[in-house]
C-alpha positions as CSV (number, residue, x, y, z in Angstrom):
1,X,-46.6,203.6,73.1
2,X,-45.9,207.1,73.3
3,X,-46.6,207.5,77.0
4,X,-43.8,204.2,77.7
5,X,-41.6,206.7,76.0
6,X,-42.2,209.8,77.5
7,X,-42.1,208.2,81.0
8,X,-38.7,206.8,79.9
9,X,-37.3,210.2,79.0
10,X,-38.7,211.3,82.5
11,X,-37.1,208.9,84.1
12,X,-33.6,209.5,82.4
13,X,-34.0,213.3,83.5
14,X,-35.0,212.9,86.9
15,X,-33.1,210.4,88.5
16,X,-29.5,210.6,86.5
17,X,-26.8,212.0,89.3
18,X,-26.5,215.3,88.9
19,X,-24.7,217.9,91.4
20,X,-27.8,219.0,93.0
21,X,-29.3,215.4,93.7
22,X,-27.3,213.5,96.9
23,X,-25.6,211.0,94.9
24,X,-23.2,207.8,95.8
25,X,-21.4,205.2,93.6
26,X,-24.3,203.5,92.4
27,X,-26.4,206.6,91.4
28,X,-29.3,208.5,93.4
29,X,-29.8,207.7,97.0
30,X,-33.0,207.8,98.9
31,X,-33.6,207.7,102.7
32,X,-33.5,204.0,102.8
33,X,-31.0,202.5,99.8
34,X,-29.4,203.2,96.7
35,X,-31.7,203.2,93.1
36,X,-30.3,199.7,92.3
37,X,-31.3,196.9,94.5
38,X,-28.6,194.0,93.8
39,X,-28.9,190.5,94.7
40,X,-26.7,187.1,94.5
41,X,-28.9,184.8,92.6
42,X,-26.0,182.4,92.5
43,X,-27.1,178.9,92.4
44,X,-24.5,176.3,94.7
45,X,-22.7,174.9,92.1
46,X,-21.8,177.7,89.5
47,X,-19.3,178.4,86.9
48,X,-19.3,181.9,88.3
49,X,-21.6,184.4,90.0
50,X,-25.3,186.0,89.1
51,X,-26.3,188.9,90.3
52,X,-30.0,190.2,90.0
53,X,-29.7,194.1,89.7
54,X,-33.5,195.7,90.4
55,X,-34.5,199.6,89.9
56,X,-37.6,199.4,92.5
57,X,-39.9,197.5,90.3
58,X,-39.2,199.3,87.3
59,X,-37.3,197.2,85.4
60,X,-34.6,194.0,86.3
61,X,-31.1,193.5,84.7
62,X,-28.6,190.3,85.2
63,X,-25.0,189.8,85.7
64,X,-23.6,186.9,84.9
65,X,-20.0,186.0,85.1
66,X,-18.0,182.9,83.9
67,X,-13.8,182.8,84.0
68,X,-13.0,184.9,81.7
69,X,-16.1,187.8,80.9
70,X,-19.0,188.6,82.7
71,X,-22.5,189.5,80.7
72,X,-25.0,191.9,81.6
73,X,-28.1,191.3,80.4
74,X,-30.6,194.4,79.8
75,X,-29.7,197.9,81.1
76,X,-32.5,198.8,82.5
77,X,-33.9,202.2,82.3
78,X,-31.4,204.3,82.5
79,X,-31.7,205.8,86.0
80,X,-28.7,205.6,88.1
81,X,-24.8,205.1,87.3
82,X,-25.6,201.4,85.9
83,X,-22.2,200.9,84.9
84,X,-20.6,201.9,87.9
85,X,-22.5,199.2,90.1
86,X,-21.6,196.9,87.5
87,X,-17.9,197.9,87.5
88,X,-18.2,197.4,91.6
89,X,-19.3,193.7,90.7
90,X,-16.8,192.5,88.9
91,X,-13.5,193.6,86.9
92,X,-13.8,191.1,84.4
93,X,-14.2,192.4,80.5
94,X,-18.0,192.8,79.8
95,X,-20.7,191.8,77.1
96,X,-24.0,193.9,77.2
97,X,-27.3,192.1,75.5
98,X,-30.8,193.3,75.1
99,X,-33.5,191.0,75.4
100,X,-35.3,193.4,73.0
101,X,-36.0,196.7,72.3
102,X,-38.4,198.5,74.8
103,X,-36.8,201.3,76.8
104,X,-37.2,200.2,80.4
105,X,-34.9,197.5,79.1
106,X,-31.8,199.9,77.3
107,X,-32.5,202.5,78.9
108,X,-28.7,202.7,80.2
109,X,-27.3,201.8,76.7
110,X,-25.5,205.2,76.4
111,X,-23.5,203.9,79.7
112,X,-21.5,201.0,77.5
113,X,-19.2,201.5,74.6
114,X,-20.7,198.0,73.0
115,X,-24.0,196.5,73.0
116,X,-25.4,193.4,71.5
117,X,-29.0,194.2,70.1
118,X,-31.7,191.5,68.6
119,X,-32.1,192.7,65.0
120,X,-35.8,191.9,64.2
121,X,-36.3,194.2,67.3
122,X,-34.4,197.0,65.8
123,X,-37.2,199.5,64.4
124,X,-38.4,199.1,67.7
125,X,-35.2,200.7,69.3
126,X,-35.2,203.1,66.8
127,X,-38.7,204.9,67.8
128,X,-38.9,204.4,71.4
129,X,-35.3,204.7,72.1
130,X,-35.0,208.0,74.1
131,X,-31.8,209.4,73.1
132,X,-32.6,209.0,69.4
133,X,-35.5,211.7,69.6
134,X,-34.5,215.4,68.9
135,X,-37.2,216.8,70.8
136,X,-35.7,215.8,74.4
137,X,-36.6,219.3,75.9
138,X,-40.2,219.3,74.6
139,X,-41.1,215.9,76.1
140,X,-40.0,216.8,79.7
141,X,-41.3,220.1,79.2
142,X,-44.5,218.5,78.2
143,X,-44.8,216.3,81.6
144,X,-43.5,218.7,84.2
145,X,-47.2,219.2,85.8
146,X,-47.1,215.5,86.9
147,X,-43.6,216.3,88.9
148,X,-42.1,218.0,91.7
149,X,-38.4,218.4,91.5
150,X,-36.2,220.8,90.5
151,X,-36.6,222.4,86.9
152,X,-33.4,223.2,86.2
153,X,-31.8,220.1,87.3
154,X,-33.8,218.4,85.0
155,X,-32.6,220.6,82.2
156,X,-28.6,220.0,83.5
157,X,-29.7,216.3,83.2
158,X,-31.2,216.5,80.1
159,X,-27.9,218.2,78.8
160,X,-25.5,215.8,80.6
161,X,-27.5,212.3,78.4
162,X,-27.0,214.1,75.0
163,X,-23.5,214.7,76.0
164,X,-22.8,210.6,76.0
165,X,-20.6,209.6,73.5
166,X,-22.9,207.6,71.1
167,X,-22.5,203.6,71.5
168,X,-21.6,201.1,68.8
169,X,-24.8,198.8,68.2
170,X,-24.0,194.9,67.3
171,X,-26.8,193.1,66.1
172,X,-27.5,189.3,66.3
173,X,-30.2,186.9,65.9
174,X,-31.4,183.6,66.8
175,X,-28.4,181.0,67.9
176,X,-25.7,183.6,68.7
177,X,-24.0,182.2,71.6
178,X,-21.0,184.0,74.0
179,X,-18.2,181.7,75.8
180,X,-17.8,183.9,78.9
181,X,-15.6,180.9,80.2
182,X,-16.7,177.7,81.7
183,X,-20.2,178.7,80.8
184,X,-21.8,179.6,77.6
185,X,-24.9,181.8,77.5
186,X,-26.9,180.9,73.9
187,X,-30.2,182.5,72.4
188,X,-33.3,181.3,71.6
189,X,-35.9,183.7,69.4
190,X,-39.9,184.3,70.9
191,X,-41.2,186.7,69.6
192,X,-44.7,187.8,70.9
193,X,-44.3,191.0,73.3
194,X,-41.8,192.5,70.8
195,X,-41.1,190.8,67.2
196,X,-37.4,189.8,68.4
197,X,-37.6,189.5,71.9
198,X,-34.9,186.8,73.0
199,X,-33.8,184.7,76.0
200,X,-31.1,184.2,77.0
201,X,-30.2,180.4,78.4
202,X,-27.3,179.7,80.6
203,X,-27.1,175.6,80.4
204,X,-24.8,175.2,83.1
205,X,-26.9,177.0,85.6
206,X,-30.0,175.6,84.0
207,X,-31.1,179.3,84.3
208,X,-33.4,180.9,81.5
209,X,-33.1,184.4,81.5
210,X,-36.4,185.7,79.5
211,X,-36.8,189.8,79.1
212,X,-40.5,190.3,78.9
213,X,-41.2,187.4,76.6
214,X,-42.7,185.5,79.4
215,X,-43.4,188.0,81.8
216,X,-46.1,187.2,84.7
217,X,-47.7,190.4,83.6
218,X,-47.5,189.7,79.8
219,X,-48.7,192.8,77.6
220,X,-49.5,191.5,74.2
221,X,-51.5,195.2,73.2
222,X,-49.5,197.0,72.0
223,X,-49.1,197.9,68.3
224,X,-45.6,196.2,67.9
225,X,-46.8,192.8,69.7
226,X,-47.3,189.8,67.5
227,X,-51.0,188.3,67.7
228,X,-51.7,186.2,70.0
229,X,-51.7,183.1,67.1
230,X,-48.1,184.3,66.4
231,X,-46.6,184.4,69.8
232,X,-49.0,180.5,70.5
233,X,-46.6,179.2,67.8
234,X,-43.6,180.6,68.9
235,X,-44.3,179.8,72.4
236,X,-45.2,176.2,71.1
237,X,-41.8,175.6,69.5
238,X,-39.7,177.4,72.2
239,X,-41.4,175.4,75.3
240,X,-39.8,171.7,73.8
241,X,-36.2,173.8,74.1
242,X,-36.4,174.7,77.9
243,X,-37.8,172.6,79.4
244,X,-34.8,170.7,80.7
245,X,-33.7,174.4,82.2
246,X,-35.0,174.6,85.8
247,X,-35.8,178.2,87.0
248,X,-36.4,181.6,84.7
249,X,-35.9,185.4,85.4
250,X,-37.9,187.9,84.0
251,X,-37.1,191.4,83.4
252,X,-39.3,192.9,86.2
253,X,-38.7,190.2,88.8
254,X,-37.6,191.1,92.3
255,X,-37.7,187.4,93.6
256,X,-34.3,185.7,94.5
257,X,-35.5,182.2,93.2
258,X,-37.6,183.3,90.4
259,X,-39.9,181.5,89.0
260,X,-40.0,176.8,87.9
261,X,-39.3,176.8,84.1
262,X,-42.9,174.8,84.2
263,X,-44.4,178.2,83.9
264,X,-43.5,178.3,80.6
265,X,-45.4,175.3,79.8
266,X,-48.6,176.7,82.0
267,X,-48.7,179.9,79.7
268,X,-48.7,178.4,76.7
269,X,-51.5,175.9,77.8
270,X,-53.3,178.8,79.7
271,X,-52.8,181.2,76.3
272,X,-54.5,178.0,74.0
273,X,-57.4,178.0,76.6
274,X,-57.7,181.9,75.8
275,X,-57.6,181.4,72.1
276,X,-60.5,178.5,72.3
277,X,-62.6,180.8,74.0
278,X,-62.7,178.8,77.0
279,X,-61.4,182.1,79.1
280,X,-63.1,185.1,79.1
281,X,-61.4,187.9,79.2
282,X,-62.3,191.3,81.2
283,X,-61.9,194.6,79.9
284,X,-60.4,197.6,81.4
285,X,-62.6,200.4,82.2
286,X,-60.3,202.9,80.9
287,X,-58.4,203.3,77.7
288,X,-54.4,202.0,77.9
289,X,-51.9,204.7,77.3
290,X,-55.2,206.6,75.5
291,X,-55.2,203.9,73.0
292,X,-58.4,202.1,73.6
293,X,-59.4,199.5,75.9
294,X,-57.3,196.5,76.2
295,X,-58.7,193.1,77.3
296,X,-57.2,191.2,80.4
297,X,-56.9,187.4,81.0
298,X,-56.5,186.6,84.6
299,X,-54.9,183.2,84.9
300,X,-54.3,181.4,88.1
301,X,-50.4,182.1,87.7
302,X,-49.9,185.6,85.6
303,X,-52.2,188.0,83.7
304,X,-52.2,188.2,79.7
305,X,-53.2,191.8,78.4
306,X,-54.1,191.2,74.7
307,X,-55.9,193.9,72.0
């Protein structure tokens, strides 16, 4: 867990625009495109437009816009002037949401005045959350053998984060719902990868949008994951509430059309057959993160990494 947040804080110092990096609009350029990767996910007969916003892999954020706000969901991790992209998207008044509370996934937080926060997730945000952790310095200090870049950019980085105004946390749980006009995103609790990790459904699109709850590559190791009991009954009771939805977007996907809501149903079928013992699962040679080895389930449609 430590390592997730020390990359993080990595990530935050390297890549935010600073005047020695080659910058544009949307944050640091490379030789072949901007950070974000952004595209229009916007199924033919919307209530407004969806964008999928990509950082290379790392992480995926959404925009969705109705009539009269526009929603982004998850901020990534931080790299990049998020909320300038977003602001090039649409002028409409914004809601921020976090699917829950890992920092690949709020990792721009400090870039909104407002953001809407799951509250059984909220301890979580409070340890891993990079900007919370007084030794900044130390932890970059700590990993600048595994990078080549410039030092002292990194420390005029590291000072331009802390100088973010801090922003005002809402909390919600289970049933909140937002009216962004003519379409109404709702919420519906599973926790399993984090305690309150939520999706996020958008009825008129028939569009589930999911965080890492049901992620293709679903780690269920860590120390803040539910067991794998806990996250079969939550995944047993949310699969009867989706499955009238047709497609679902994950917070590392990079595909346009995502992936058939059905998946849902195969990964709670595929997780039983793990729990029976009818799937053996095969364990890493090396320790995760230094925390021991983790054992892997290799299912025909995603991968299940479980204590």
């Amino acid at each position: 867990m430590k390592r997730i947040l020390h990359l993080t804080i990595i990530a935050l110092a390297l890549f935010s625009c600073t005047k020695s990096a080659d910058c544009g609009r949307h944050g640091i350029i490379n030789e072949q495109e901007g950070w974000f990767i952004v595209k229009d996910i916007t199924p033919s007969q919307s209530q407004g437009n969806i964008w999928m916003i990509s950082e290379h892999g790392n992480a995926t954020c959404y925009l969705v816009t109705g009539s009269k706000y526009a929603m982004l969901i998850d901020t990534g991790i931080g790299v990049g002037d998020l909320a300038g992209l977003v602001r090039g998207l649409t002028d409409l008044p914004l809601i921020v949401v976090n699917t829950h509370g890992h920092p690949d996934h709020v990792g721009a937080n400090y870039q909104f005045t407002e953001v809407w926060f799951p509250e059984k997730d909220l301890d979580l945000l409070n340890e891993m959350n990079p900007l919370n952790n007084p030794d900044l310095e130390a932890y970059v200090e700590s990993y600048l053998r595994d990078f080549e870049y410039d030092r002292q950019a990194a420390k005029e980085n590291i000072e331009r984060i802390k100088a973010y105004k801090p922003y005002k946390l809402k909390l919600f749980n289970e049933g909140k719902s937002w009216d962004l006009g003519g379409k109404v995103i709702s919420t519906i609790e599973l926790g399993g990868h984090t305690p309150g990790g939520t999706l996020f459904v958008d009825e008129s699109d028939k569009i589930l949008f999911t965080g890492d709850a049901l992620n293709g590559y679903l780690w269920m190791w860590l120390d803040t994951c539910l067991s794998l009991e806990e996250f079969e009954r939550n995944l047993t009771a949310v699969v009867p509430k989706i499955s009238h939805l047709e497609r679902m977007y994950g917070g590392h996907e990079s595909r346009a059309e995502g992936v058939e809501i059905r998946q849902a149903e195969t990964m709670l079928n595929d997780l039983r057959s793990a729990l029976a013992g009818e799937v053996e699962p095969v364990v890493t040679p090396k320790p995760m993160n230094g925390e021991g080895t983790v054992n892997v389930y290799y299912f025909p449609t995603w991968l299940l990494w479980a204590k």
